[in-house]
C-alpha positions as CSV (number, residue, x, y, z in Angstrom):
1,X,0.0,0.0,0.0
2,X,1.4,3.5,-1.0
3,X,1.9,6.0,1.8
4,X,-0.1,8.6,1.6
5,X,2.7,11.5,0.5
6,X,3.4,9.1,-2.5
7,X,-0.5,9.2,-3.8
8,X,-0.6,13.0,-3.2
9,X,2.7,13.2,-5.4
10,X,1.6,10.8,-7.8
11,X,-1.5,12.5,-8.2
12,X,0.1,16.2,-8.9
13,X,2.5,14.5,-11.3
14,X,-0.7,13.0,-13.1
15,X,-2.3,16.2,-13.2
16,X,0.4,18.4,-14.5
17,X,1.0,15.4,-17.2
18,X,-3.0,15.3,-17.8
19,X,-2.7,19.5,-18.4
20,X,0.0,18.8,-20.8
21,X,-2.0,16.5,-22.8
22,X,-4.8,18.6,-22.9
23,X,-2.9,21.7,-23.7
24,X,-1.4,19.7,-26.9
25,X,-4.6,18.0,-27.6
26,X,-6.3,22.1,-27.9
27,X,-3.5,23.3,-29.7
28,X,-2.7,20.8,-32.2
29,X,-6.5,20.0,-32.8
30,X,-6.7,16.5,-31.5
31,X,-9.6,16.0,-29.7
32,X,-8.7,12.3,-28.5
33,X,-5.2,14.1,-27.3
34,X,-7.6,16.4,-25.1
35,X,-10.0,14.0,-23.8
36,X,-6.9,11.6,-22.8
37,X,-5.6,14.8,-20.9
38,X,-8.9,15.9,-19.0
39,X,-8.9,12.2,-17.9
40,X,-5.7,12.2,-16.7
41,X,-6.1,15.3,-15.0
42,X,-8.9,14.2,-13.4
43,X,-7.9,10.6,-11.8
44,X,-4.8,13.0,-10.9
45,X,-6.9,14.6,-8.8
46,X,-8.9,11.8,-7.7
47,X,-5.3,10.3,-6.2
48,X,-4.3,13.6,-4.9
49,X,-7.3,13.4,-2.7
50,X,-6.8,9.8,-1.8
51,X,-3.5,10.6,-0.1
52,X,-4.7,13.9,1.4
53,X,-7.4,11.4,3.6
54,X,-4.3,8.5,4.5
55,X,-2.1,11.7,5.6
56,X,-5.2,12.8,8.0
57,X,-6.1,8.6,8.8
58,X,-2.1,8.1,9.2
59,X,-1.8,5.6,6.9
């Protein structure tokens, strides 16, 4: 089981990569490029949070 620092980092690296992705996905006009991103992005999130509560839980 991950600690919880290493979802919360995981997560911000998966959103910054998910932003990236979207970014090149508007900009280059590929719309599968951009929906990969935003999903990214999101379940970044989604992981960020999960670490925030085992931080709090101390797991």
């Amino acid at each position: 089981m991950k600690s919880g620092r290493q979802d919360q980092a995981e997560g911000t690296f998966h959103k910054v990569k998910g932003k990236l992705k979207e970014l090149a996905g508007k900009f280059g006009r590929n719309s599968g490029l951009e929906a990969e991103g935003k999903a990214e992005k999101t379940g970044g999130k989604v992981q960020e949070k999960i670490g925030q509560v085992k931080k709090v839980l101390g797991k």
